[in-house]
C-alpha positions in Angstrom: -42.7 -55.5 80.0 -44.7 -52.4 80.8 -42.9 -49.4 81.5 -44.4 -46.6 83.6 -43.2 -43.1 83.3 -44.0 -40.7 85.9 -43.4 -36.8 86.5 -43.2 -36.1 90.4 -42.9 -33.1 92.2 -40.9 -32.0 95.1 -42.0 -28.8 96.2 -41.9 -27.0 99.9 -40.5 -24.1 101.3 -36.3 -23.3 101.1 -34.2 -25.3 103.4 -36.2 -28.0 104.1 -34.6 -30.9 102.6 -36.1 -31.5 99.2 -32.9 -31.3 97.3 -31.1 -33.9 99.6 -34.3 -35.5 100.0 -33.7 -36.3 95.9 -29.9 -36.9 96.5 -30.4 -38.9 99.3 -33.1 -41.2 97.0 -31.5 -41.1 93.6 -27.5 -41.3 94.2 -27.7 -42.5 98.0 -25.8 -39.7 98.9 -26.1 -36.2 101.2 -24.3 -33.3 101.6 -23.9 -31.2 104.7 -24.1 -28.2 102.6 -27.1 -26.4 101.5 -27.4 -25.0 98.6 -30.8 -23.4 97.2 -31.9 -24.5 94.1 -32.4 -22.4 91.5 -35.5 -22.9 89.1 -36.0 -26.5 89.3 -33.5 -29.5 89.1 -34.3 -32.7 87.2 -33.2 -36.2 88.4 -34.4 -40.0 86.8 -35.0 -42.7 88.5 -35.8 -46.4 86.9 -37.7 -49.0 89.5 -38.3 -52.6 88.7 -41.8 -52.2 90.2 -42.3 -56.1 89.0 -41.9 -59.0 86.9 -44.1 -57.2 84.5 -43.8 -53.2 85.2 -40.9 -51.0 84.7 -41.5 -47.2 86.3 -39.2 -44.7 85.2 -39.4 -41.0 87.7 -38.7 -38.2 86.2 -38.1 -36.1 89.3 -38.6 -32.4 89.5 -37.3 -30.5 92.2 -38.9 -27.4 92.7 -37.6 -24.5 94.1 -39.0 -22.9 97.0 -38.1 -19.2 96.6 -41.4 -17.2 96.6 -39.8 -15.4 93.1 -40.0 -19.0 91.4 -43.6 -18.9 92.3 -45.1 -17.5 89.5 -43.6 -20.7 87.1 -45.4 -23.4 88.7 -47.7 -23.7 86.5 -45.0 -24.2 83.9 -42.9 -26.7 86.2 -46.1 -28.7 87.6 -47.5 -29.6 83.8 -48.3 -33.0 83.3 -47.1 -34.0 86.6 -48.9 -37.8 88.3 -47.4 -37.4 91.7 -46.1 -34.7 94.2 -44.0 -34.7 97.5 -45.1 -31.9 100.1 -42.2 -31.6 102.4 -41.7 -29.4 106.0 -39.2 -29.0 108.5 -40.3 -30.6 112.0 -38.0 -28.0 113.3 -39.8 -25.0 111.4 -43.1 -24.3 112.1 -43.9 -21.6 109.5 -42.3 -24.7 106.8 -45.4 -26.5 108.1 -47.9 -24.0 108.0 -46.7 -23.3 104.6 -47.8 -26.6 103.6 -51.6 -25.6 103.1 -50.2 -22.8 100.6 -48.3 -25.3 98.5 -51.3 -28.0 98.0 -53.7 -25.4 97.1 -51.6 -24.3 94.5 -51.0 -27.9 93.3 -54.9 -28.1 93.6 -55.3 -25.2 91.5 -52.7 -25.7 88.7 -52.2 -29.6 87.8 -55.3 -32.2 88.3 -55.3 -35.9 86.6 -57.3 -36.3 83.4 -60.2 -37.1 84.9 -59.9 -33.7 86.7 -58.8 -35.0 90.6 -55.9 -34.0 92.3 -52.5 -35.7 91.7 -51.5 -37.8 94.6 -50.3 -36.0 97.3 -47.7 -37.6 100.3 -46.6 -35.2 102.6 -43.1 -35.5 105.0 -42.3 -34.5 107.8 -38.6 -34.1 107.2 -35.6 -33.9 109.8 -37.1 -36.0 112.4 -33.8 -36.7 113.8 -33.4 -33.4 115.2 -34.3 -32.6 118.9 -35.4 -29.5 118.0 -38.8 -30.9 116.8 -42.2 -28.1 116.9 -44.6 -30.1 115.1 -46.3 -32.5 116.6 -47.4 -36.1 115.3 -51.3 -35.4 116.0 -51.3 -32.0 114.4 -49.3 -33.5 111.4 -51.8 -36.6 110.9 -55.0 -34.0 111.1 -53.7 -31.6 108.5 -52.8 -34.2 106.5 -56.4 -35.6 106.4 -58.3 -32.5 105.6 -55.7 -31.2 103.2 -56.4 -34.5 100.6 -53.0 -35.8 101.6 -53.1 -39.8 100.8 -50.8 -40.4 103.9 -47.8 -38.9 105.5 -44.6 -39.8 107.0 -41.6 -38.8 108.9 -38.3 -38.5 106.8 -34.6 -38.1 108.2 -32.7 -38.1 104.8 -29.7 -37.3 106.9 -29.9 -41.1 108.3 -31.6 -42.0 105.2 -35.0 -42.9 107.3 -38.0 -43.6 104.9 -36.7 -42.1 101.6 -37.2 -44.9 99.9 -40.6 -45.9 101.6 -42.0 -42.8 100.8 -41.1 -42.8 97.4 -42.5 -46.1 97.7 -46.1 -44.9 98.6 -46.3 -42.6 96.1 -45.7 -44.8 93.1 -48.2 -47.5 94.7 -50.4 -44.4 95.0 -50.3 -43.5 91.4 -50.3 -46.9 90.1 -53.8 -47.4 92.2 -55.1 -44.4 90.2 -53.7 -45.5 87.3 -55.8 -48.2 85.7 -59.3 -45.3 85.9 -56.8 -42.6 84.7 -56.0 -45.0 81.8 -59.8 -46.0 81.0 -60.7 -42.3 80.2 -58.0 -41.5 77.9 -58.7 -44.6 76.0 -62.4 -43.4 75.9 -61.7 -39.7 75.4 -59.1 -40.9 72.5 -62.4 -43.3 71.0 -64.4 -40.2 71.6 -62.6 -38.0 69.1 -61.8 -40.9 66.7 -66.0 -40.9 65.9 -65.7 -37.7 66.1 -63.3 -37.4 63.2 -64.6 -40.1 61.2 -68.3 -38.2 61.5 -66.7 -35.4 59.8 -65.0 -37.6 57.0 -68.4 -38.9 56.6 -70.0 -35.6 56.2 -67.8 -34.6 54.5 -67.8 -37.4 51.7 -71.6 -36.6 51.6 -71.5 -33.5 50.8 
């Protein structure tokens, strides 16, 4: 069996559900009570993704704190996968949105230099309260590089799972190009090496 292990981030700005989001996904529980996280928090997640495929997530909650800022370079290292998530209730959460891809954009890419796949949720969608609309959602999503997006309630537990769902397909789908240039990059430096033996020896 093959086992797949992925780093995915959960980033967005305070409040708007990442850390029960995570909860919600990885123990099937939430908690009325917020409480900001600090840094980043690590969960693990193991999927049998098929007969033949084991994925294991290592999750990384990011903290949303404009202070923590300045260390996503550190937390988003060698991350395959990222969850964008707003508040349909909080319009400036949205907007903020933009801000948080670019900086994915700018800090982690896949080996062959693209962006990590990107879902975005639209969290809280139970509320009445709602600001942001479908349409607006569905067009930022498509010229922000988003692969798709979806509405999340983790209060009622509403597409957790699916959306976790999408974004391990997403990465798999990736995968098998992603996989192709390190074997050639890893070839590349073998002749490499061996050309230098060989030089060496001649010498």
């Amino acid at each position: 069996m093959k086992e797949h292990v992925m780093k995915i981030l959960i980033v967005g700005d305070p409040a708007v559900g990442k850390t029960s989001f995570v909860e919600q996904y990885v123990s099937r529980q939430f908690n009325e009570t917020y409480k900001p996280t600090s840094g980043v928090d690590f969960s693990v997640k193991a999927l049998q993704w098929s007969d033949k495929d084991m994925v294991r997530l290592h999750i990384w909650d990011i903290a949303g704190q404009e202070r923590f800022i300045s260390l996503t370079r550190v937390f988003y290292k060698g991350a395959l996968g990222c969850v964008v998530m707003f508040d349909v209730t909080d319009s400036s959460s949205f907007h903020s949105c933009q801000e948080w891809k670019q900086d994915l954009n700018n800090k982690v890419t896949l080996p062959s230099g693209a962006p990590i796949p990107c879902i975005l949720l639209a969290n809280k969608c139970d509320l009445p309260e709602r600001v942001v609309t479908a349409d607006s959602i569905a067009e930022f999503s498509k010229n922000n590089g988003f692969f798709t997006w979806m509405e999340t309630s983790v209060r009622d537990n509403r597409n957790v799972d699916e959306a976790m769902r999408r974004l391990v397909q997403e990465i798999l789908s990736v995968q098998p190009s992603e996989d192709q240039l390190l074997s050639s990059q890893e070839d590349s430096v073998d002749l490499q090496s061996h050309d230098a033996t060989k030089r060496q020896s001649c010498c």
